[in-house]
PAKOLLO-530648 format. One line per field, with one value per residue (C-alpha): residue number from 0; x, y negated, z; residue in three letters; chain. Coordinates in pm, whole numbers, always signed. Layout:
dotor: NUM, ...
px: X, ...
py: Y, ...
pz: Z, ...
baza: ALA, ...
torza: A, ...
//
This chain:
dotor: 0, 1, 2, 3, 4, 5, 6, 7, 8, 9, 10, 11, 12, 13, 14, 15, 16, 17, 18, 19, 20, 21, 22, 23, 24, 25, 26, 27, 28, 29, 30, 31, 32, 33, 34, 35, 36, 37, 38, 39, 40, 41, 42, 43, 44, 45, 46, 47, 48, 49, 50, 51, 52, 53, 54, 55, 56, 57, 58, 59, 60, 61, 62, 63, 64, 65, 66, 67, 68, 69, 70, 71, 72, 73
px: -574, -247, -149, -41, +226, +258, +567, +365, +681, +805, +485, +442, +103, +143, -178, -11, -69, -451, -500, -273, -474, -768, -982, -946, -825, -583, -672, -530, -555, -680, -347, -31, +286, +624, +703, +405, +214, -100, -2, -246, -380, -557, -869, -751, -1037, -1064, -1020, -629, -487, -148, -90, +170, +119, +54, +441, +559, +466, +543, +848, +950, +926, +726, +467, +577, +279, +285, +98, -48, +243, +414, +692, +740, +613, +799
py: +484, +381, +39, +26, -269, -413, -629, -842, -998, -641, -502, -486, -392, -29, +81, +451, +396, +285, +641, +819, +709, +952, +727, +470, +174, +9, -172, -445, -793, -1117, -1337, -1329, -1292, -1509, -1247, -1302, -986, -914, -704, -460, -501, -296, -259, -266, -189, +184, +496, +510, +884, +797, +1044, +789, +887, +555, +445, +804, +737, +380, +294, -1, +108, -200, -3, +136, +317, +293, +575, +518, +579, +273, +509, +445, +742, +575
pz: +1255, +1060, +927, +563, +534, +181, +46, -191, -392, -424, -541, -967, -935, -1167, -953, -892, -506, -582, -754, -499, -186, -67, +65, -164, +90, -179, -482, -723, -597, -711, -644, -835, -591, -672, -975, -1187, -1091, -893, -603, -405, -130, +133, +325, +701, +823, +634, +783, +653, +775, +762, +487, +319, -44, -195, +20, -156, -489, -509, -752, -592, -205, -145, +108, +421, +663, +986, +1238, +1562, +1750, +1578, +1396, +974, +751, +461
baza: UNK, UNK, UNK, UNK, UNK, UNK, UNK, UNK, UNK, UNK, UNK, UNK, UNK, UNK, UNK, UNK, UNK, UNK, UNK, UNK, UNK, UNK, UNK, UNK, UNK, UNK, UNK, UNK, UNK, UNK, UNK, UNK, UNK, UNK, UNK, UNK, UNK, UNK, UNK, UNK, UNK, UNK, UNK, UNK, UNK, UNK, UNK, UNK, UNK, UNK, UNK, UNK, UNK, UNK, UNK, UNK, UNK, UNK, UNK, UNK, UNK, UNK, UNK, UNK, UNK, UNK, UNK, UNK, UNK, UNK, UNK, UNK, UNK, UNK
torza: A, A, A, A, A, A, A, A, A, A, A, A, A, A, A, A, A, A, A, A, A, A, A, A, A, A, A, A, A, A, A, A, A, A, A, A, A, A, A, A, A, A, A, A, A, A, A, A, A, A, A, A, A, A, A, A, A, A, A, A, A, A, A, A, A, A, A, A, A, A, A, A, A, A
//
């Protein structure tokens, strides 16, 4: 399983990496980080593939993915 690693105070909350994910592990949060926005967040304990689309897609490179083998997708 792969570990999704989200910067919160980079994180503007557009929701492109909540539609981009396949199994639907991200979502929009409940707390607003130091910027005024409410950053995702992610169920950890999902089946994430690794597949790194949500760190791919996001505009403000505030995910990186991490696989198994500890090595950064994005």
């Amino acid at each position: 399983m792969a570990k999704i690693e989200i910067d919160q105070d980079r994180c503007k909350g557009c929701g492109l990496c909540t539609i981009s994910c396949p199994k639907a592990l991200i979502k929009i949060g409940e707390e607003i980080n130091r910027q005024g926005y409410f950053y995702v967040v992610w169920d950890a304990d999902g089946q994430c593939t690794g597949c790194a689309l949500c760190g791919e897609i996001c505009p403000d490179v505030a995910i990186r993915v991490w696989r198994d083998r500890g090595e950064s997708k994005t």
